[in-house]
KEKE-3310 file (N, C-alpha, C; in steps of 0.2 Angstrom, whole numbers, plus 5000, padded with zeros to 4 digits):
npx = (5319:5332:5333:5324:5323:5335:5336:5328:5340:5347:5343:5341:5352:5351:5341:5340:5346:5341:5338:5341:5340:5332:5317:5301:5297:5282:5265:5254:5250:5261:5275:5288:5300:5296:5300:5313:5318:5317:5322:5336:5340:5336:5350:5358:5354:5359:5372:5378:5373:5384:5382:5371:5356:5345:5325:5314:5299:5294:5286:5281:5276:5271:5268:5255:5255:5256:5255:5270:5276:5290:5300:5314:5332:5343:5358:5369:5385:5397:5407:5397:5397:5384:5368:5357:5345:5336:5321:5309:5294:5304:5319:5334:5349:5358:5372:5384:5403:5407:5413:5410:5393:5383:5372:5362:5354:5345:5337:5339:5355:5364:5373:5374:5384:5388:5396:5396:5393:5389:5377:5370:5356:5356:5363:5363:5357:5370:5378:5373:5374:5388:5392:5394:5383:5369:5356:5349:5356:5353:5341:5322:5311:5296:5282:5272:5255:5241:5243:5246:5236:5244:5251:5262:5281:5279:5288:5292:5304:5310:5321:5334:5340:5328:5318:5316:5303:5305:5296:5295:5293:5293:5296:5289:5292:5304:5311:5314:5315:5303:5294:5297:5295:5297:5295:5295:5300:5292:5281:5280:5280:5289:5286:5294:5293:5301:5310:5315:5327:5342:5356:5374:5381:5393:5400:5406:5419:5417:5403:5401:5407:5407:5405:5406:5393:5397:5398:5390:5383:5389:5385:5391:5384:5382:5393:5390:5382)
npy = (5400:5393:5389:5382:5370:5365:5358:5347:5341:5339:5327:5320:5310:5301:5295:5286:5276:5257:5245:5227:5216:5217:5214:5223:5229:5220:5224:5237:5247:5259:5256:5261:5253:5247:5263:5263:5254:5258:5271:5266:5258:5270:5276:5267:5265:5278:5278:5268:5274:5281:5284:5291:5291:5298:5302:5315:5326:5340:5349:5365:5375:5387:5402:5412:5410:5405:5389:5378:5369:5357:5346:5334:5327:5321:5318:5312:5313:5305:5314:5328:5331:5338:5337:5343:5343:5355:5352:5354:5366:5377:5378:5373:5373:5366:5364:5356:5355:5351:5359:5372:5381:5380:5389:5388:5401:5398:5406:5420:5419:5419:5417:5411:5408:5401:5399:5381:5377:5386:5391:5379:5380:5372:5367:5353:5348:5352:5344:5330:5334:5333:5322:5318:5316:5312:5302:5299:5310:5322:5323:5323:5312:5305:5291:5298:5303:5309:5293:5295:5291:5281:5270:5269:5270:5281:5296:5307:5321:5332:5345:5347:5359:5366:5375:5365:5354:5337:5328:5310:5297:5279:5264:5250:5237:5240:5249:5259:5276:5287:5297:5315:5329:5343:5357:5372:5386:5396:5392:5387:5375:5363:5348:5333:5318:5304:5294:5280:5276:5274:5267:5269:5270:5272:5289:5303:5313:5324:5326:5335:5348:5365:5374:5390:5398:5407:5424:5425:5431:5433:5431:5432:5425:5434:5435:5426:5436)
npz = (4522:4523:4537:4540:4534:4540:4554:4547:4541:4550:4556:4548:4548:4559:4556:4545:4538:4536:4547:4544:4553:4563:4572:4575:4590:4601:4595:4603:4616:4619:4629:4642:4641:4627:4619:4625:4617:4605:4604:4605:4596:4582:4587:4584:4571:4565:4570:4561:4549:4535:4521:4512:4499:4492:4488:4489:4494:4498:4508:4515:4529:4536:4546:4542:4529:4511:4509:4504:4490:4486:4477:4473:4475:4486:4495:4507:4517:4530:4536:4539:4528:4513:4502:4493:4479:4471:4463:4457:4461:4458:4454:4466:4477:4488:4496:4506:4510:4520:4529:4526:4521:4506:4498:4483:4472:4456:4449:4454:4453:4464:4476:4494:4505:4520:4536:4541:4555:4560:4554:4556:4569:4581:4596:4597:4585:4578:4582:4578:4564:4561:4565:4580:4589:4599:4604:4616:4625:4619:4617:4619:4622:4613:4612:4600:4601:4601:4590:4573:4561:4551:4551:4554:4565:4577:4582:4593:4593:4603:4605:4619:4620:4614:4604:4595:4589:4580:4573:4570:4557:4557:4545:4551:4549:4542:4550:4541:4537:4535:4534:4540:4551:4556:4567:4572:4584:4582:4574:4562:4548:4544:4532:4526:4514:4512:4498:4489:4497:4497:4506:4513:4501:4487:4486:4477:4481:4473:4471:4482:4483:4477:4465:4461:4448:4435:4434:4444:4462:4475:4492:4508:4524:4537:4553:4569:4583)
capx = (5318:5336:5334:5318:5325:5343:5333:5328:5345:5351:5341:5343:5359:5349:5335:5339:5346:5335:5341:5337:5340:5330:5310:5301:5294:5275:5262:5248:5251:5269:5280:5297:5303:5297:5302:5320:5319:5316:5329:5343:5340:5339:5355:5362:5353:5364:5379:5381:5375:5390:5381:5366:5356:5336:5321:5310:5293:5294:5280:5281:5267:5273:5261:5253:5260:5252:5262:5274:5279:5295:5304:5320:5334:5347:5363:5373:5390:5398:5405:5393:5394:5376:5369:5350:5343:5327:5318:5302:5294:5308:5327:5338:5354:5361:5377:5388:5410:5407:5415:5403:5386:5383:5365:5363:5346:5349:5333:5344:5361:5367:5376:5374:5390:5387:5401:5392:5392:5382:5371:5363:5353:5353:5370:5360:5357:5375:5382:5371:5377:5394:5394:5396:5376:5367:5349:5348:5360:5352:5334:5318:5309:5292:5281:5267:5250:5240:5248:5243:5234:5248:5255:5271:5282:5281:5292:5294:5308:5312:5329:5335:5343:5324:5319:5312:5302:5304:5292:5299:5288:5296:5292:5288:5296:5311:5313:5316:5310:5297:5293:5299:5290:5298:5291:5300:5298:5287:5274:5283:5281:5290:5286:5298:5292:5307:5307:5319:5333:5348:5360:5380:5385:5397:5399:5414:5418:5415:5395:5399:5412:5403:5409:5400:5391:5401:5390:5383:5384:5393:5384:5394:5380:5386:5396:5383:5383)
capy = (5393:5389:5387:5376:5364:5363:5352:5339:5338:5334:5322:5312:5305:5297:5290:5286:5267:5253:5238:5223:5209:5217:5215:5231:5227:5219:5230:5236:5251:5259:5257:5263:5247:5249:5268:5264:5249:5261:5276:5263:5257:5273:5277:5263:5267:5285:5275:5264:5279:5283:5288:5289:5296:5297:5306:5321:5329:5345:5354:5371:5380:5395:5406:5419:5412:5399:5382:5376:5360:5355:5340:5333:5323:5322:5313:5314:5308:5309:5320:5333:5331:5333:5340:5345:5348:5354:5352:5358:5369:5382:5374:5376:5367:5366:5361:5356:5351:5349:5366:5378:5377:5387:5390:5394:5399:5399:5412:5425:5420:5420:5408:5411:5404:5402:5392:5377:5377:5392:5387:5374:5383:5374:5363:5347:5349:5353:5338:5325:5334:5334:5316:5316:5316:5308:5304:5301:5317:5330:5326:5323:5310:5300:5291:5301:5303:5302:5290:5297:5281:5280:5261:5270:5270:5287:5295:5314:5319:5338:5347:5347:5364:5372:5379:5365:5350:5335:5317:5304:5290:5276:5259:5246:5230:5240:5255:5266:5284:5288:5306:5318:5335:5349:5362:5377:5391:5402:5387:5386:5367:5357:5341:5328:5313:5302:5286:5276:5277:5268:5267:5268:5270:5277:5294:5303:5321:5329:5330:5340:5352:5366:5379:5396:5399:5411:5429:5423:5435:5429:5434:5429:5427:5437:5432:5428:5438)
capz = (4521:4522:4542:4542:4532:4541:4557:4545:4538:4556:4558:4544:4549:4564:4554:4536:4538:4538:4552:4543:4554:4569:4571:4581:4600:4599:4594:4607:4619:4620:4637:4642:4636:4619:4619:4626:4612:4598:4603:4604:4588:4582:4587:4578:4563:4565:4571:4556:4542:4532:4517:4509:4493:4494:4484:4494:4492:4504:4512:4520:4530:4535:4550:4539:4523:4508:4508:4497:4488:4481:4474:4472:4477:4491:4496:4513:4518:4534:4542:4537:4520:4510:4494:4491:4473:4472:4456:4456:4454:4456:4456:4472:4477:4494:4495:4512:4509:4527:4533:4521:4517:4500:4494:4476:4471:4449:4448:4456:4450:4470:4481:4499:4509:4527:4540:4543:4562:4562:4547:4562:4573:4587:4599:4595:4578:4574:4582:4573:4558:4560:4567:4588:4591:4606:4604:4623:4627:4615:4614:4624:4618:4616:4607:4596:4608:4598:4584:4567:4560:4545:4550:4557:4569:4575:4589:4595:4598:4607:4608:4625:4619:4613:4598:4588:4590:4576:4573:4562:4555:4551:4545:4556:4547:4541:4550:4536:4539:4528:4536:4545:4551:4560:4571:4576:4588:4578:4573:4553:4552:4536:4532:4521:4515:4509:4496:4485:4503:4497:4510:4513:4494:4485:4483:4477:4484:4467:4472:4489:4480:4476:4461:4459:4445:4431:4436:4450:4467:4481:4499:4515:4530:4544:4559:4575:4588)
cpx = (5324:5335:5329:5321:5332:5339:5333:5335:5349:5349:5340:5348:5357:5346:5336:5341:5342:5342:5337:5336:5337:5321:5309:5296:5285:5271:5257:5253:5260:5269:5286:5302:5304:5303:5311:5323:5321:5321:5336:5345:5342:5348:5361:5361:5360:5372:5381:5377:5382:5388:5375:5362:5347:5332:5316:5304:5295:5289:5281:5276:5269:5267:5261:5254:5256:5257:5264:5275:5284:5296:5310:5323:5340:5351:5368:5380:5393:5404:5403:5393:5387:5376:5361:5349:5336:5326:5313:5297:5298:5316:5331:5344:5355:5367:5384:5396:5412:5410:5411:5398:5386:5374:5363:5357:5348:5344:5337:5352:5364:5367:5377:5381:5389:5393:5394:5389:5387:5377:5365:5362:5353:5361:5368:5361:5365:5379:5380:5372:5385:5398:5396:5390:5376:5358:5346:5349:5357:5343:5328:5313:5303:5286:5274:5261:5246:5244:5245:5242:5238:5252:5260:5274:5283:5280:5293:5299:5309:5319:5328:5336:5338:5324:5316:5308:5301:5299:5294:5294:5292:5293:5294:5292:5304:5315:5317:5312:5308:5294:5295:5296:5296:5296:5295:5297:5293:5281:5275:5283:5280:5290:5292:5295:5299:5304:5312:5328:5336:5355:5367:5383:5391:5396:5405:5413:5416:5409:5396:5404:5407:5406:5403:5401:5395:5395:5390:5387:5385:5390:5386:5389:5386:5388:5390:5387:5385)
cpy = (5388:5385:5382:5371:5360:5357:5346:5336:5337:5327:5315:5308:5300:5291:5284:5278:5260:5247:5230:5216:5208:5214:5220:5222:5225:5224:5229:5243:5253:5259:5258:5259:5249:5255:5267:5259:5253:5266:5272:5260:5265:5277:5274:5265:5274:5281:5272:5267:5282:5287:5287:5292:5296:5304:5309:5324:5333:5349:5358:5375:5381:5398:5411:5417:5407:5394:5383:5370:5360:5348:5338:5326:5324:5316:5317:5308:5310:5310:5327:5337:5332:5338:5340:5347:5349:5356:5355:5359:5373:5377:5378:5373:5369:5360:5359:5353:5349:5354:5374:5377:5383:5382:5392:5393:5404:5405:5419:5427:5421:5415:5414:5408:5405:5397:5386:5375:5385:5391:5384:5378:5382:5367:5355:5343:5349:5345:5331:5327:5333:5327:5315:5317:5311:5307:5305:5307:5321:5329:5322:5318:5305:5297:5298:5298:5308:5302:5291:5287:5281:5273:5262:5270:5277:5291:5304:5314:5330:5340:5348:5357:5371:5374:5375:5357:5346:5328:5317:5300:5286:5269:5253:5239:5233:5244:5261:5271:5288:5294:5310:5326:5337:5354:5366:5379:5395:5398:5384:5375:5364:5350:5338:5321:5310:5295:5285:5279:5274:5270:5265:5266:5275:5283:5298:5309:5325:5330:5335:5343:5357:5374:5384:5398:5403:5417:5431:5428:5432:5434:5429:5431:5431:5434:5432:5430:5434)
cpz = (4523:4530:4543:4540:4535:4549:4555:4543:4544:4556:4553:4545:4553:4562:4549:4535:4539:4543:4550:4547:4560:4570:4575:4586:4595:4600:4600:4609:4620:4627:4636:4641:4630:4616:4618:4620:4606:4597:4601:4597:4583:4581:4584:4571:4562:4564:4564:4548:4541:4527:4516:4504:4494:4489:4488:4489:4499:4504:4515:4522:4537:4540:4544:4532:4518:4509:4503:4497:4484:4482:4474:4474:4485:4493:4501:4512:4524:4532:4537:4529:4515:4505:4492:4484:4473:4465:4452:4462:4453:4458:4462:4473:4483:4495:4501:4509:4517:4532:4530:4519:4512:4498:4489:4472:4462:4448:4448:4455:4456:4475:4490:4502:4517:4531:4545:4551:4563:4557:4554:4568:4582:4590:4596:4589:4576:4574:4581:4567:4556:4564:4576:4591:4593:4606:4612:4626:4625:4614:4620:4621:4619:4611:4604:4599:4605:4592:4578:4566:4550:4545:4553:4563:4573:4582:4587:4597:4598:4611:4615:4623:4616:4608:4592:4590:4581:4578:4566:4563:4552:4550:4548:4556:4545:4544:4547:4535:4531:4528:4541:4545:4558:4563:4575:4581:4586:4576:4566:4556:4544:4537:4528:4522:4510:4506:4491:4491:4499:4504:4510:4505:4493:4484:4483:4480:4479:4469:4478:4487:4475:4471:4459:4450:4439:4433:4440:4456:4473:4489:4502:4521:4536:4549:4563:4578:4594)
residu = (UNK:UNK:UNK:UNK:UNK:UNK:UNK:UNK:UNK:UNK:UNK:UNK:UNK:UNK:UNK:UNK:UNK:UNK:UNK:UNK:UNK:UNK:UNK:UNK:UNK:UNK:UNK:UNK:UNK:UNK:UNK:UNK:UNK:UNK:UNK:UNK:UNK:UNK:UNK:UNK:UNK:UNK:UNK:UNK:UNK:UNK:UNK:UNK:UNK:UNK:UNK:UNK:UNK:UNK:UNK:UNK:UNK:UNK:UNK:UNK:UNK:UNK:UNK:UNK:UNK:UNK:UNK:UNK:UNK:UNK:UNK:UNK:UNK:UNK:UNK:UNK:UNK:UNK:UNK:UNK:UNK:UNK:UNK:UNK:UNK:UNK:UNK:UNK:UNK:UNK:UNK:UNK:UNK:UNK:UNK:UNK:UNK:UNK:UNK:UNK:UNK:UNK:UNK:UNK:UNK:UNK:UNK:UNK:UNK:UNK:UNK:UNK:UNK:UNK:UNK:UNK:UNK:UNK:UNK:UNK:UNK:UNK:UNK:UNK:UNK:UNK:UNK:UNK:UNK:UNK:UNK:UNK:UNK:UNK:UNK:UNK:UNK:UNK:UNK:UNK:UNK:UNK:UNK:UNK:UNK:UNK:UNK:UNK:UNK:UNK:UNK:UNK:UNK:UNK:UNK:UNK:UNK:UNK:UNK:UNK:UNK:UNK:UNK:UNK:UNK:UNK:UNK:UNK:UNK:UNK:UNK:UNK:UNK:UNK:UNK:UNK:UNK:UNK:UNK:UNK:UNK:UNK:UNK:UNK:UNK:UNK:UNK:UNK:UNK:UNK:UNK:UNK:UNK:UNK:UNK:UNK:UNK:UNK:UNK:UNK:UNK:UNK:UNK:UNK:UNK:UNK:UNK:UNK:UNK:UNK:UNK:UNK:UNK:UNK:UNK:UNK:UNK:UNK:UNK:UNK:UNK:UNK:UNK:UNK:UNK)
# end
């Protein structure tokens, strides 16, 4: 679970800011216009997240497997600070101080620690979380063919570097990303729908500092190959 989920928490940093002062391109068929309209925004939206705190409904559906749903909430800061709680129906936390990621699932009484650069799967993914990300440089991009008929604005975007493809939908007055769906190699394909964004607030360090449990069993992921 933890690596399906680590995609979207790249790409939060790109999406997650609304730009109030812009309007999008006129509606009717997209063109390389639009298109190059919409990354570059984008890119700003990224540029000018610092921080943000937001509420998730997550879906997983798994080849061979039944879905899941969870709940929670979630708040990032950069550089590659962020902090996942899941609420229901089983509690989770995920936790980044921006050089460790620690996973601690309460059921089991066990904290996972992994070095954050190996935690992200893919070169792309690592340097949208860790703040030097390129939506032109690292991703292949286009609109959505066919456009789910959601009212969104809703854009593929495809690692240059292979391994996962993501579409975001966002909204068309504010652009603030309202869903985001993931697609690995294997066909595993998590959705998130995100709602109550607030953008660039305070948040102290205390949330992304992360102290184990009194108990709890401490597994170190293995070094890669």
């Amino acid at each position: 679970m933890l690596r399906a989920l680590l995609g979207p928490i790249a790409m939060l940093l790109v999406v997650a800011v609304p730009v109030h002062s812009e309007t999008m391109a006129p509606s009717g068929p997209p063109v390389a216009k639009d298109l190059k309209q919409a990354l570059d925004r984008l890119q700003r939206h990224y540029r000018d997240t610092n921080s943000f705190t937001a509420k998730f409904n997550e879906e997983i559906a798994a080849v061979g497997a039944p879905k899941k749903q969870r709940q929670g909430t979630v708040s990032f800061r950069k550089p590659g600070r962020m902090r996942w709680d899941f609420e229901t129906p089983e509690k989770q936390t995920i936790v980044s101080d921006g050089e460790t990621l620690y996973s601690y699932d309460p059921d089991l009484n066990q904290v996972v620690e992994t070095p954050l650069k190996q935690a992200i799967k893919s070169s792309s993914a690592t340097s949208f979380l860790l703040g030097i990300g390129n939506i032109n440089r690292d991703f292949k991009a286009a609109f959505a063919n066919p456009a789910p008929a959601n009212g969104l604005v809703n854009l593929i975007l495809d690692a240059k570097t292979g391994g996962y493809k993501i579409e975001v939908g966002l909204d068309p007055k504010t652009y603030n990303l309202i869903t985001l769906t993931l697609t690995d190699q294997l066909g595993d394909v998590t959705r998130i729908d995100f709602s109550d964004i607030q953008d660039n607030v305070e948040l102290a360090d205390s949330l992304f500092e992360f102290k184990v449990p009194p108990g709890a069993d401490i597994v170190t992921a293995p070094a890669s190959p």
